[in-house]
C-alpha positions in Angstrom: -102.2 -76.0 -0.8 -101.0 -78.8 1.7 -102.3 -78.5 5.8 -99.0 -76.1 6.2 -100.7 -73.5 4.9 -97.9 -73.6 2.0 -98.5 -73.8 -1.8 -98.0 -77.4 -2.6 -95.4 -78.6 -5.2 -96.1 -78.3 -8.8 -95.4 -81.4 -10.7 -91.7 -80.4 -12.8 -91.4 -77.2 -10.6 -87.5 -77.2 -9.5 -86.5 -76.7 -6.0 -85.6 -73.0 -6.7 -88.8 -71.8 -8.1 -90.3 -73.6 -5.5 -88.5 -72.0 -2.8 -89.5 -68.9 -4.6 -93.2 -69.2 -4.2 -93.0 -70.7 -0.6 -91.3 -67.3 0.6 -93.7 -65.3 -1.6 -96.5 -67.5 -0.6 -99.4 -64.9 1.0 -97.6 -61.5 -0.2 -100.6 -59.2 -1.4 -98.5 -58.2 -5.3 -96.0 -59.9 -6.4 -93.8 -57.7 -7.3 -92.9 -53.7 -6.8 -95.9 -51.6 -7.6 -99.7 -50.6 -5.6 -103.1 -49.6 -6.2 -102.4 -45.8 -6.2 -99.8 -46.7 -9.2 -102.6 -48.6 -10.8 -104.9 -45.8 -10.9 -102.0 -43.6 -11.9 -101.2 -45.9 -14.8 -105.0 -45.7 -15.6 -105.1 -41.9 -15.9 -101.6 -41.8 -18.1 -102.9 -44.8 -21.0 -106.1 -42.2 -21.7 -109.6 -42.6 -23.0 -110.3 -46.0 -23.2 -113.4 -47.9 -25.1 -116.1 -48.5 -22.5 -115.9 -52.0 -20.8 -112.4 -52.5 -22.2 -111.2 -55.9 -23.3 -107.5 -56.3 -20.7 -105.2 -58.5 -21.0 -103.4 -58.5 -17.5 -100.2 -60.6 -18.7 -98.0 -62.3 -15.4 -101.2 -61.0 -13.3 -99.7 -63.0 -10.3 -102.6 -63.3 -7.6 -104.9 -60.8 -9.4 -103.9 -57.1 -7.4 -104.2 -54.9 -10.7 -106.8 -57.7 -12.4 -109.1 -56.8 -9.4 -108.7 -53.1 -9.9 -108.9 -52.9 -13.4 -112.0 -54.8 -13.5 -113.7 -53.0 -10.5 -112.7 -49.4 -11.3 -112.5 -49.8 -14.6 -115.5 -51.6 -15.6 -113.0 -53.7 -17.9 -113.0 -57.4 -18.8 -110.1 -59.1 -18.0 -108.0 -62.0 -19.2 -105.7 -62.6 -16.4 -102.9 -64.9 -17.1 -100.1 -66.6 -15.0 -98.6 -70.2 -15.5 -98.5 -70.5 -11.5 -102.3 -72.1 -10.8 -103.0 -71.3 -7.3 -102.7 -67.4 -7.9 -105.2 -68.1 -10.6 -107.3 -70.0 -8.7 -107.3 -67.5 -5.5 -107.6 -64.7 -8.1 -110.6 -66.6 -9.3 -112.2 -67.0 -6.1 -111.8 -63.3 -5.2 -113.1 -62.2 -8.0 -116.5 -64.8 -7.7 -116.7 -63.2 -3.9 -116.8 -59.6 -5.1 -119.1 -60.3 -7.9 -116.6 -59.5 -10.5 -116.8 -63.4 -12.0 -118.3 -62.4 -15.5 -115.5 -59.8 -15.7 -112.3 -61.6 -14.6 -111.6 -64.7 -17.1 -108.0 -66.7 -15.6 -105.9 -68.2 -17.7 -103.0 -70.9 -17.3 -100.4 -70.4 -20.4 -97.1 -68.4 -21.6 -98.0 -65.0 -21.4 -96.2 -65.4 -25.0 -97.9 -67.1 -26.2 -101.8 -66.6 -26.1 -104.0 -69.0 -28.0 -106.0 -66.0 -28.8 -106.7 -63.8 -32.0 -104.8 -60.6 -33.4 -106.5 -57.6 -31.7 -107.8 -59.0 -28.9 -107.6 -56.4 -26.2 -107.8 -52.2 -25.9 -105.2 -52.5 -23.2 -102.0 -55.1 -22.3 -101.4 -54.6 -18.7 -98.0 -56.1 -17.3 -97.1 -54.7 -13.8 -93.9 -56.2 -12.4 -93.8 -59.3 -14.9 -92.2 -58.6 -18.2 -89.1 -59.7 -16.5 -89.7 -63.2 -16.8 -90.0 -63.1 -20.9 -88.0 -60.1 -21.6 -88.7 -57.0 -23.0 -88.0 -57.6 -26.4 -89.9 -60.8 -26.5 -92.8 -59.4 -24.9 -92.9 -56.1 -27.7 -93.4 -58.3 -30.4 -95.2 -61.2 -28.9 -98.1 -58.8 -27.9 -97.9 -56.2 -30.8 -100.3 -58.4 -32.6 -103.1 -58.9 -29.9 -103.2 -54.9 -29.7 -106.8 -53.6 -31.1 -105.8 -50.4 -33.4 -105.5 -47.5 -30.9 -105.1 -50.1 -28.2 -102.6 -49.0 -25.3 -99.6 -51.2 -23.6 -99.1 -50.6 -19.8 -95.7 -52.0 -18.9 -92.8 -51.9 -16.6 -89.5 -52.5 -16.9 -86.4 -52.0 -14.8 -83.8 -49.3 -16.5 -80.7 -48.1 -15.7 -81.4 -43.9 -14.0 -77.2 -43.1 -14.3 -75.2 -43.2 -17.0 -72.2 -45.0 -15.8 -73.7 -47.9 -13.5 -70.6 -49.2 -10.8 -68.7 -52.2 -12.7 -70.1 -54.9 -9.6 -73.7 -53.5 -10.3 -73.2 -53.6 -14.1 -71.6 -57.1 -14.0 -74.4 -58.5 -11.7 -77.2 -57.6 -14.0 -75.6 -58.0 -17.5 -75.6 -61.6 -16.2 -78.8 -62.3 -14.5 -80.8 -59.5 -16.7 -79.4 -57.4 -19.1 -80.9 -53.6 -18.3 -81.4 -50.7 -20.5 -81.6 -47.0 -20.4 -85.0 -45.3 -20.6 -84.1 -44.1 -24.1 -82.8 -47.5 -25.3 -86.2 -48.8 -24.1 -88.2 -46.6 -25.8 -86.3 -47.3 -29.1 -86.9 -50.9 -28.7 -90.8 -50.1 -28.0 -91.3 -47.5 -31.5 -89.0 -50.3 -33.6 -91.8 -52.6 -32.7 -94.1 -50.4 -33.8 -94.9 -48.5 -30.7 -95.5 -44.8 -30.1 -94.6 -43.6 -26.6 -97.1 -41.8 -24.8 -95.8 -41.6 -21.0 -93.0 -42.5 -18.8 -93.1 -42.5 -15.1 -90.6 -44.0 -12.6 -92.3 -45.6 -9.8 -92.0 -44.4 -6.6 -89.7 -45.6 -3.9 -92.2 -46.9 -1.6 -93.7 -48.9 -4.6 -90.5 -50.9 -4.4 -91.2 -52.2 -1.0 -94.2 -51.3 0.6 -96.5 -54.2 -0.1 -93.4 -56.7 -2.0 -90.3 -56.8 0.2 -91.7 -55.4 3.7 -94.2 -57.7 4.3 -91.1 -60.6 3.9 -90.5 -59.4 7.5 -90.4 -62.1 10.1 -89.7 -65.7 10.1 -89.8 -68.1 7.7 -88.9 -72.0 8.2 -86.6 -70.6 11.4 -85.2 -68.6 9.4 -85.3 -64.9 9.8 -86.1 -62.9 6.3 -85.6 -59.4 6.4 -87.0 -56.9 3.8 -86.0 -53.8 5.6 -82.5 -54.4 6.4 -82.1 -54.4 2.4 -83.7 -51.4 2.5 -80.8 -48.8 1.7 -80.7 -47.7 -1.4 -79.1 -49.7 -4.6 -75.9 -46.9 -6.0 -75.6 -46.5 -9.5 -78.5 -49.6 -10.4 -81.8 -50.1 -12.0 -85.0 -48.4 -11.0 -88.7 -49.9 -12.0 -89.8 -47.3 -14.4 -93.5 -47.6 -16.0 -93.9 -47.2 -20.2 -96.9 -46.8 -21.5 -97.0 -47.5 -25.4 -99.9 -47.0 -27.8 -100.4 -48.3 -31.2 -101.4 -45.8 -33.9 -105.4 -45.2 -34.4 -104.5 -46.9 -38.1 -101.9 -49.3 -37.6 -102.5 -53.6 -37.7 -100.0 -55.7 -37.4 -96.7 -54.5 -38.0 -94.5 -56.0 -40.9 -92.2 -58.5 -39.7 -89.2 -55.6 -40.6 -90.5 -54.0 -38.0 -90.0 -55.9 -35.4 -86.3 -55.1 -33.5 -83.7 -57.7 -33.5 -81.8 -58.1 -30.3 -82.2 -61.9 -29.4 -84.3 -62.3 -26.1 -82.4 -61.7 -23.0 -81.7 -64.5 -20.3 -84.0 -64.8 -17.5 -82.9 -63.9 -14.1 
């Protein structure tokens, strides 16, 4: 952090990303999504083990680490390659005495130095994005404990025939799916589907693209006037996944094939 008040620049980072986290810089999440969807999301994944072992993958500055940790009495992994959200998170989580339960981590949320069956729960609010869906089935199928559920979400196409400009813009920034195409992708991994729930509106912009309000380098940025709604596009809609009480790792022939989509 340099005497701005802005996240300094990360050694490699490019001008884009860093332009990115500058006009991010102080947002409470990250990305669509709140604590009342948290809980939500909570109550949908079902019993879990006492003290379960999270894995908040893309946690971002910690919102749903913090939560999960506090309300849940879970011990979470939280990991982000952006350091100063881990290190804020880290410090948040020291001053409300949740330090033993909150463990940050700076890698690929792909790859986790850690062993198969790690964690009860994979938590990824707002972040798959940046791996893919695909990639991010199969890259954390392993860490799953047996019975262990995966909280995720994942913009989908909510009409059948999206308008040609809208279907052109994200085949080539972020190819989306339907919610039935997703949830093939997440049983050929080896997935069982045990809820679906689009977000809510107000999840979209409430505490991600209001508070970009105001001014910004004498510029103006301005959530609410891109606040009408998107015709015929993508929605943030929440899977959650579980594993079968029985089932390890799957066989490789279980895995699906479609190559991992581009980044946005």
């Amino acid at each position: 952090m340099n005497d701005t008040g802005t996240p300094d620049r990360a050694a490699g980072t490019d001008p884009v990303t860093e332009a990115f986290f500058a006009l991010h810089h102080g947002l409470p999440r990250q990305g669509p999504g709140s604590d009342a969807t948290t809980r939500r999301l909570l109550q949908m994944a079902g019993p879990l083990p006492e003290s379960p072992r999270v894995l908040d993958a893309g946690c971002g500055p910690g919102r749903s680490t913090l939560l999960l940790a506090e309300e849940a009495g879970a011990r979470v992994t939280a990991v982000d390659l952006y350091q100063p959200f881990l290190d804020g998170l880290a410090a948040e989580a020291a001053r409300r005495g949740l330090g033993d339960r909150v463990t940050v981590v700076n890698c690929s949320m792909d790859r986790l130095p850690v062993p198969d069956h790690s964690f009860d729960v994979i938590w990824a609010e707002g972040s798959v994005y940046t791996i893919g869906f695909d990639v991010a089935l199969r890259a954390w199928r392993r860490l799953l404990a047996p019975g262990g559920v995966l909280v995720v979400t994942e913009i989908e196409w909510t009409v059948p025939d999206p308008a040609a400009p809208v279907r052109a813009y994200w085949d080539a920034a972020y190819p989306l799916r339907t919610r039935a195409a997703n949830t093939d992708a997440a049983q050929a991994a080896g997935y069982r589907l045990r809820a679906h729930w689009p977000l809510p509106e107000s999840d979209w912009w409430d505490e991600y693209y209001t508070p970009l309000t105001g001014t910004w380098p004498g510029r103006t940025r301005s959530g609410p006037a891109c606040r009408r709604p998107w015709p015929h596009t993508g929605r943030r809609s929440t899977c959650v996944a579980n594993t079968a009480a029985t089932t390890t790792t799957p066989p490789t022939s279980s895995a699906p094939t479609t190559p991992p989509r581009r980044k946005p």
